[in-house]
ZADO-1210 file (C-alpha; in nm, 4 decimals, padded with zeros to 6 digits):
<atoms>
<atom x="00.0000" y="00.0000" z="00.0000" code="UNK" pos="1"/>
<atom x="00.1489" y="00.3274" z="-00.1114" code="UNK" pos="2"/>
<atom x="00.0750" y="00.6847" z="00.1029" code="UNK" pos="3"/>
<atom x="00.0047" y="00.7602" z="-00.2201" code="UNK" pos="4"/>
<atom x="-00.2501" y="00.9804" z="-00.1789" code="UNK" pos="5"/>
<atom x="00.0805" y="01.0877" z="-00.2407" code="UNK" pos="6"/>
<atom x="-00.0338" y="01.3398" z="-00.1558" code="UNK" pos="7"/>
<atom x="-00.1936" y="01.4516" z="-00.4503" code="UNK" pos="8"/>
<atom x="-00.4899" y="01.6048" z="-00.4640" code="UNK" pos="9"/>
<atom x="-00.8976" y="02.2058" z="-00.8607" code="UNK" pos="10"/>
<atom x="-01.0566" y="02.5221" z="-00.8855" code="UNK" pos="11"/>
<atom x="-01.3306" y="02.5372" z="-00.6477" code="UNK" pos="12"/>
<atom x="-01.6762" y="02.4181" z="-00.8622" code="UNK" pos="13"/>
<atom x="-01.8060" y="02.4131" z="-00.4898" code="UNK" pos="14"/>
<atom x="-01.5321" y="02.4702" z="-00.2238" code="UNK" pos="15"/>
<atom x="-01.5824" y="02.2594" z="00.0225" code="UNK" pos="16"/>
<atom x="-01.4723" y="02.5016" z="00.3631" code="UNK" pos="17"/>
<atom x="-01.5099" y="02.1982" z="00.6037" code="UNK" pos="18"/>
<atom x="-01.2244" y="02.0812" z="00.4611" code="UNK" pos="19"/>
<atom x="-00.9884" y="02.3779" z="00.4079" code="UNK" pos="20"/>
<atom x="-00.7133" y="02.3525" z="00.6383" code="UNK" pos="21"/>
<atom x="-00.4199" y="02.1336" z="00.6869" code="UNK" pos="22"/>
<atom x="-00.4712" y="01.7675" z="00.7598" code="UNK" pos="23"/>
<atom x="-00.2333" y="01.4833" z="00.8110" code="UNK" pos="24"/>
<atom x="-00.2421" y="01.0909" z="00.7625" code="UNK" pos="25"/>
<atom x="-00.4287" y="00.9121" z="01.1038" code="UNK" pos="26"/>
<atom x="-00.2160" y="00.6055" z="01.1115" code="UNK" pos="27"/>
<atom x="00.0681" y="00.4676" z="00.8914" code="UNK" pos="28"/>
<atom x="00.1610" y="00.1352" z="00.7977" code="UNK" pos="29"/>
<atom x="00.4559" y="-00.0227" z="01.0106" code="UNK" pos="30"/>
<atom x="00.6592" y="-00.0733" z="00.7672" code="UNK" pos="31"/>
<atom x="00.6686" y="00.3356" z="00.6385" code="UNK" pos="32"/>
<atom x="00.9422" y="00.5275" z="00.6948" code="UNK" pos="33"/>
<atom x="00.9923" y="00.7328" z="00.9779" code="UNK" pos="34"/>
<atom x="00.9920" y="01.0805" z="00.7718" code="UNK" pos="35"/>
<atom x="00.6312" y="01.0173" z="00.6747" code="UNK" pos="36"/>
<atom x="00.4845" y="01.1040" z="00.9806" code="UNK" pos="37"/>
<atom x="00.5610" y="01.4416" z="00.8698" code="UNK" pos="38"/>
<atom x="00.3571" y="01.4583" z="00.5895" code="UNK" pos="39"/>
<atom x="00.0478" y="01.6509" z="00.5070" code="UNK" pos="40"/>
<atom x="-00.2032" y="01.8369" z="00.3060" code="UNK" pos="41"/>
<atom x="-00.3286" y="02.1860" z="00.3436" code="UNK" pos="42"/>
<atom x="-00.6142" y="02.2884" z="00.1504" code="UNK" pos="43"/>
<atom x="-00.6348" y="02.6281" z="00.0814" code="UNK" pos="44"/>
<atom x="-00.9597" y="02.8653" z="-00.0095" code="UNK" pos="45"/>
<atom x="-00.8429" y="02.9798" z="-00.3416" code="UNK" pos="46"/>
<atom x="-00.8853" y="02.6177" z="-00.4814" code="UNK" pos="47"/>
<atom x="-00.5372" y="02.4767" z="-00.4130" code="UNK" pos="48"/>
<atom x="-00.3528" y="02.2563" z="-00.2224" code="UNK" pos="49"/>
<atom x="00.0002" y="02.2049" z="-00.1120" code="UNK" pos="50"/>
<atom x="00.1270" y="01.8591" z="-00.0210" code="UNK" pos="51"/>
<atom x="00.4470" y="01.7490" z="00.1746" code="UNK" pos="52"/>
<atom x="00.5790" y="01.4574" z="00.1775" code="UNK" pos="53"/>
<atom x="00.9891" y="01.3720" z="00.2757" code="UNK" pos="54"/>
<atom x="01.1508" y="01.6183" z="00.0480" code="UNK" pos="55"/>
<atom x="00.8788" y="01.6293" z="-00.1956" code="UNK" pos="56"/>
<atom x="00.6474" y="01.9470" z="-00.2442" code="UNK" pos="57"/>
<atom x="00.3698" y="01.8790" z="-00.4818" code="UNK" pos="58"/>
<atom x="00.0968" y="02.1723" z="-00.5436" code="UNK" pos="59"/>
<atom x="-00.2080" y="02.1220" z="-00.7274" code="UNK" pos="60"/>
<atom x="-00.5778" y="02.2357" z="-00.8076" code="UNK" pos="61"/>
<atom x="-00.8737" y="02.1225" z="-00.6373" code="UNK" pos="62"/>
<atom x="-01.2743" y="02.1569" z="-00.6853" code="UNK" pos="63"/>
<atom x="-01.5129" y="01.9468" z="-00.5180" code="UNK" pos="64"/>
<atom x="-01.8835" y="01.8138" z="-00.6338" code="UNK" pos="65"/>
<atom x="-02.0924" y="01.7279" z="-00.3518" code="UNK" pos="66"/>
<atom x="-02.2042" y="01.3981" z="-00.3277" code="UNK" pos="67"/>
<atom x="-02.3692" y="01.1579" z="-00.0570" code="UNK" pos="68"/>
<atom x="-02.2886" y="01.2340" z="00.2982" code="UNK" pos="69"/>
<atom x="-01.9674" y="01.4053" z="00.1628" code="UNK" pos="70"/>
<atom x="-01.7724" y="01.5592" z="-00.1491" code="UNK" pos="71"/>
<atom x="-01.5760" y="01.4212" z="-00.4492" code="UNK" pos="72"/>
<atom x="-01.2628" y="01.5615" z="-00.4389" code="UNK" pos="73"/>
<atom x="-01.1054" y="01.6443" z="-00.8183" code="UNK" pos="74"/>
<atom x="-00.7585" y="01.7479" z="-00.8880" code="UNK" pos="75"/>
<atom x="-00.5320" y="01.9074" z="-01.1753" code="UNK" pos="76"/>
<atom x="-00.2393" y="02.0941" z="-01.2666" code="UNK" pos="77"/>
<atom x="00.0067" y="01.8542" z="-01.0858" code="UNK" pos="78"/>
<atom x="00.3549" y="02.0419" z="-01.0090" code="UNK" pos="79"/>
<atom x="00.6122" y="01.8951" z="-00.8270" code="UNK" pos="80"/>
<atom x="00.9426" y="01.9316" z="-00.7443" code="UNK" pos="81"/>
<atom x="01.2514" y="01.7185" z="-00.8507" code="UNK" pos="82"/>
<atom x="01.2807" y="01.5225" z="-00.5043" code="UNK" pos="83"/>
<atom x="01.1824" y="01.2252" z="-00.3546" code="UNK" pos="84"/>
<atom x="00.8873" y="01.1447" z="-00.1325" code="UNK" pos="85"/>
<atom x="00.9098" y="01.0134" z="00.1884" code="UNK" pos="86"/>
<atom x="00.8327" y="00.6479" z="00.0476" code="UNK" pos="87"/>
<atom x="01.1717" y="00.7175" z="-00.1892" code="UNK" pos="88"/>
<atom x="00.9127" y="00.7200" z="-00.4598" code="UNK" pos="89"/>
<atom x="01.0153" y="01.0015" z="-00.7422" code="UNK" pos="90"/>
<atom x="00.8099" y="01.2975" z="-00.8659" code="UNK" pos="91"/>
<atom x="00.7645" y="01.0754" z="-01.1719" code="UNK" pos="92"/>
<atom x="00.6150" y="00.7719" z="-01.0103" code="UNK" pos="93"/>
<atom x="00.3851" y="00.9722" z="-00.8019" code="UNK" pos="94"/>
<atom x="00.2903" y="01.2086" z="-01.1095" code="UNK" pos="95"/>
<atom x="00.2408" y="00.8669" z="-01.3020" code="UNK" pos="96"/>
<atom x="00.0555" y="00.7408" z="-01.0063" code="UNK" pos="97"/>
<atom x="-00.1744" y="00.9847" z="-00.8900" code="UNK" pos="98"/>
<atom x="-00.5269" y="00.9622" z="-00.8133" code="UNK" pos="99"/>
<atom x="-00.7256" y="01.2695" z="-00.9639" code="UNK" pos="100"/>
<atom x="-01.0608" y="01.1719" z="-00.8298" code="UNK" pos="101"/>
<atom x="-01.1720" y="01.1171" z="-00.4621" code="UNK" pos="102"/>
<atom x="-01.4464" y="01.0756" z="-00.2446" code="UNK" pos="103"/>
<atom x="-01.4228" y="01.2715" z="00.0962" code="UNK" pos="104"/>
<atom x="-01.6682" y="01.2688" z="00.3746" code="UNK" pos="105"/>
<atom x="-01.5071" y="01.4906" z="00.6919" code="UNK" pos="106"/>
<atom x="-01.7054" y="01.4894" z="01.0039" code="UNK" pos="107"/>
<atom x="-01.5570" y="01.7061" z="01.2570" code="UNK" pos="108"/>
<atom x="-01.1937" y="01.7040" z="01.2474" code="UNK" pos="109"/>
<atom x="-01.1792" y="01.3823" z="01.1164" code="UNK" pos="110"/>
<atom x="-01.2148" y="01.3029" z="00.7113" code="UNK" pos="111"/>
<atom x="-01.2364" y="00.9439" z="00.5533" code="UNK" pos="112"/>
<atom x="-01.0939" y="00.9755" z="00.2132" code="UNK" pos="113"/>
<atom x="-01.1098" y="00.7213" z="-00.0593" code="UNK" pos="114"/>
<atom x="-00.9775" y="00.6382" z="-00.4379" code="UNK" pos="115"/>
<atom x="-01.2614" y="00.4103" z="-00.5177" code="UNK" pos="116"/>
<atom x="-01.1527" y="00.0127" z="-00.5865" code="UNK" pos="117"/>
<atom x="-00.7909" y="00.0451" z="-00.6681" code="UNK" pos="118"/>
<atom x="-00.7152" y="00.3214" z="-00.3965" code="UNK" pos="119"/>
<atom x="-00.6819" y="00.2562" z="-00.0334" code="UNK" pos="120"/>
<atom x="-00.9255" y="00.4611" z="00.2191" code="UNK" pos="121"/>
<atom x="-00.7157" y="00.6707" z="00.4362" code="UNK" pos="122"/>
<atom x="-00.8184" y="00.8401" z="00.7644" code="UNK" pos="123"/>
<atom x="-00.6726" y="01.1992" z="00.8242" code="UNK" pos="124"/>
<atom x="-00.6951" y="01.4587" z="01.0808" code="UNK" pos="125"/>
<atom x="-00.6932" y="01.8479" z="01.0931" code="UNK" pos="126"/>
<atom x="-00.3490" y="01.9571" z="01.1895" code="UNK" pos="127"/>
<atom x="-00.2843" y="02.2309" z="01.4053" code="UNK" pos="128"/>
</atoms>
């Protein structure tokens, strides 16, 4: 299982403000490195978001289409620098890699993201 949200995720179609902010993974698989405890999103109000991860700085556009109890989450205009994430992974694989589509329900502080069949739920909190 790759973080591999990779920490990737338009211009806002419908901002979603519950989930503006910065938010980091809940719980990581044993075997990740240490530096990925470190990583995050933060979802900004003019439609963007900036994602660390290791070395790697990866900005992108975000709008979101309500849906169900929560929001689809749709991404574009991937940039990313030339270093490694915290996985080792390179801003090629995770460009290659990246999900551009995701369903988000946030309740709280809390938000349940998913990829849909090939893409691993992952539970993330609002950091401070």
């Amino acid at each position: 299982m790759h973080l591999m949200l990779s920490f990737l995720l338009l211009e806002a179609v419908a901002q979603a403000p519950a989930f503006v902010g910065r938010w980091r993974p809940a719980s990581f698989p044993v075997e990740a490195p240490a530096l990925c405890r470190e990583a995050s999103l933060e979802f900004r109000g003019d439609g963007t978001v900036l994602s660390r991860s290791g070395n790697q700085v990866l900005t992108a556009k975000y709008a979101t289409q309500e849906r169900g109890s929560g929001f689809v989450l749709l991404l574009r205009d991937l940039t990313i620098n030339d270093q490694p994430n915290c996985q080792g992974f390179s801003p090629q694989y995770v460009l290659d890699n990246h999900v551009s589509q995701l369903y988000v329900e946030v309740v709280g502080d809390t938000a349940k993201i998913g990829g849909g069949p090939n893409a691993p739920s992952m539970v993330m909190y609002r950091a401070p």
